[in-house]
C-alpha positions as CSV (number, residue, x, y, z in Angstrom):
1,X,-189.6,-84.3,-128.1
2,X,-188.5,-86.1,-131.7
3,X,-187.4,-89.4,-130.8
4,X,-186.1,-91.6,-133.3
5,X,-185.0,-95.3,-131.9
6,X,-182.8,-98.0,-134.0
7,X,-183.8,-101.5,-134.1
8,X,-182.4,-104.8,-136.4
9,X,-179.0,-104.6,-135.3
10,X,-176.8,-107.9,-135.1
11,X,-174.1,-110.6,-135.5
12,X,-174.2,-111.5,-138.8
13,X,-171.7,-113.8,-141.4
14,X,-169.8,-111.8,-144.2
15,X,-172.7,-112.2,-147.5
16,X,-175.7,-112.2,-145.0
17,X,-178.5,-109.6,-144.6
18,X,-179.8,-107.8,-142.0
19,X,-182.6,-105.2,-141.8
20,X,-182.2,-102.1,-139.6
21,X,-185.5,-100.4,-138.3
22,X,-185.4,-96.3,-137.4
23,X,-189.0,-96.0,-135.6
24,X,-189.4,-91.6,-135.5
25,X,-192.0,-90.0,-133.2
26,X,-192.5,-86.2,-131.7
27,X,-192.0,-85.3,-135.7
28,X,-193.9,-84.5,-138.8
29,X,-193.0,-87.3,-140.0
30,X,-193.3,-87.0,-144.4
31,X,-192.0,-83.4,-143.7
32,X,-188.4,-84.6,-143.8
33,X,-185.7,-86.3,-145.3
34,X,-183.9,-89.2,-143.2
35,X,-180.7,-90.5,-143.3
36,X,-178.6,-93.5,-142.1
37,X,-174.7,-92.6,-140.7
38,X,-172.4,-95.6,-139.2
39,X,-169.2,-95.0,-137.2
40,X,-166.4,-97.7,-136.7
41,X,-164.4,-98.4,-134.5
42,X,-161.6,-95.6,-134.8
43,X,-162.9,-93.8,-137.5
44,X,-165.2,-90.9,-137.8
45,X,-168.9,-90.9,-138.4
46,X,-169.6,-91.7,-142.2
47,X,-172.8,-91.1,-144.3
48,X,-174.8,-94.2,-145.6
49,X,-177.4,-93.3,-147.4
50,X,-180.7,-90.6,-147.7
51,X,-184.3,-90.9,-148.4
52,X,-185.7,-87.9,-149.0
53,X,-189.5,-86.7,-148.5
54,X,-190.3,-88.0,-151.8
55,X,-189.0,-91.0,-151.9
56,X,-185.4,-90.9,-153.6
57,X,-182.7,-92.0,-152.4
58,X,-178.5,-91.6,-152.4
59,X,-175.6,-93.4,-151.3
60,X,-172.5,-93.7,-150.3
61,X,-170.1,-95.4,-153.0
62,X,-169.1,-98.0,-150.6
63,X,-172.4,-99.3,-149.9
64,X,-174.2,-99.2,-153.5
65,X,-175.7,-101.8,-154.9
66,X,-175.6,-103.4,-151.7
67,X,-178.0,-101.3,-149.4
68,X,-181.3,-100.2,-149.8
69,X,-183.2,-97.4,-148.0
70,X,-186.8,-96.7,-147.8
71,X,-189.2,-95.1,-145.6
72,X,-193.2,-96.2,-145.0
73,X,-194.9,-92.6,-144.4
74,X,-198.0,-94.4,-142.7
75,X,-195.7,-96.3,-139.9
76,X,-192.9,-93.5,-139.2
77,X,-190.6,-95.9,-140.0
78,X,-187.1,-95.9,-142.1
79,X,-185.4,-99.0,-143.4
80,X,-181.7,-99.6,-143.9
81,X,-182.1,-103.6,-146.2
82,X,-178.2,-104.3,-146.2
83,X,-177.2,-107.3,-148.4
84,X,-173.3,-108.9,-149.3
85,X,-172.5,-107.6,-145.6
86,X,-168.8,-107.4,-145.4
87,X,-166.7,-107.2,-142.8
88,X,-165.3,-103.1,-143.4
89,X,-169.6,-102.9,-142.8
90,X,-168.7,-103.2,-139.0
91,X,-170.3,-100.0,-137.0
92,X,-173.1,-98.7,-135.0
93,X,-175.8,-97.4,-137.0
94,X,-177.5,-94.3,-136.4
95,X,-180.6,-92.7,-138.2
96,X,-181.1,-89.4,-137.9
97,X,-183.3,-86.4,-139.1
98,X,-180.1,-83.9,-140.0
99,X,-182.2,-80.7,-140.6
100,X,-183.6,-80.7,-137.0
101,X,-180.3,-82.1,-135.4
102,X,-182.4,-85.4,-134.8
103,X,-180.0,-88.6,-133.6
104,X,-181.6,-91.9,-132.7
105,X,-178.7,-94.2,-130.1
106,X,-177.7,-96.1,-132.7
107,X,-177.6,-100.1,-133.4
108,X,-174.4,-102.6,-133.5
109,X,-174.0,-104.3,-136.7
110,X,-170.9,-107.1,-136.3
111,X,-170.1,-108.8,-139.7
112,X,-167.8,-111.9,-139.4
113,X,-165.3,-113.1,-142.4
């Protein structure tokens, strides 16, 4: 019944900006933390970044200062704001809800040098 869906992905120049969208439903939504995770091609499924039910956040060395996560309780959404896109950015996207085994289908991101 949890669904969570990815939205924002793109073709983007290295420096640009893109906005990823995680839209969760079938969930209490404040209840849990979220988390972004990207896989390249060839390599295995890396953390991005947390949010946690409070609001705080962590991430991944090789995205900080870059990236930005953040949720809005009243829309069951979770935003990945990713800024100075580089190329090694290159992945699908996935958001997921770890503690309940939760996976959205994940979004392309492309970045072009």
């Amino acid at each position: 019944q949890v669904q969570l869906v990815e939205s924002g992905g793109g073709l983007v120049q290295a420096g640009g900006s893109l906005r990823l969208s995680c839209a969760a439903s079938g969930i209490t939504f404040r209840s849990y933390n979220f988390g972004w995770y990207r896989q390249a091609p060839g390599k295995q499924r890396e953390w991005v970044a947390t949010i946690r039910t409070g609001g705080s956040s962590n991430y991944a060395d090789s995205v900080k200062g870059r990236f930005t996560i953040s949720r809005d309780n009243s829309k069951n959404t979770v935003y990945l704001q990713m800024n100075s896109l580089k190329p090694e950015d290159t992945a699908v996207y996935y958001c997921a809800a770890p503690t309940r085994n939760a996976w959205g289908q994940g979004t392309q991101v492309t970045v072009s040098s």
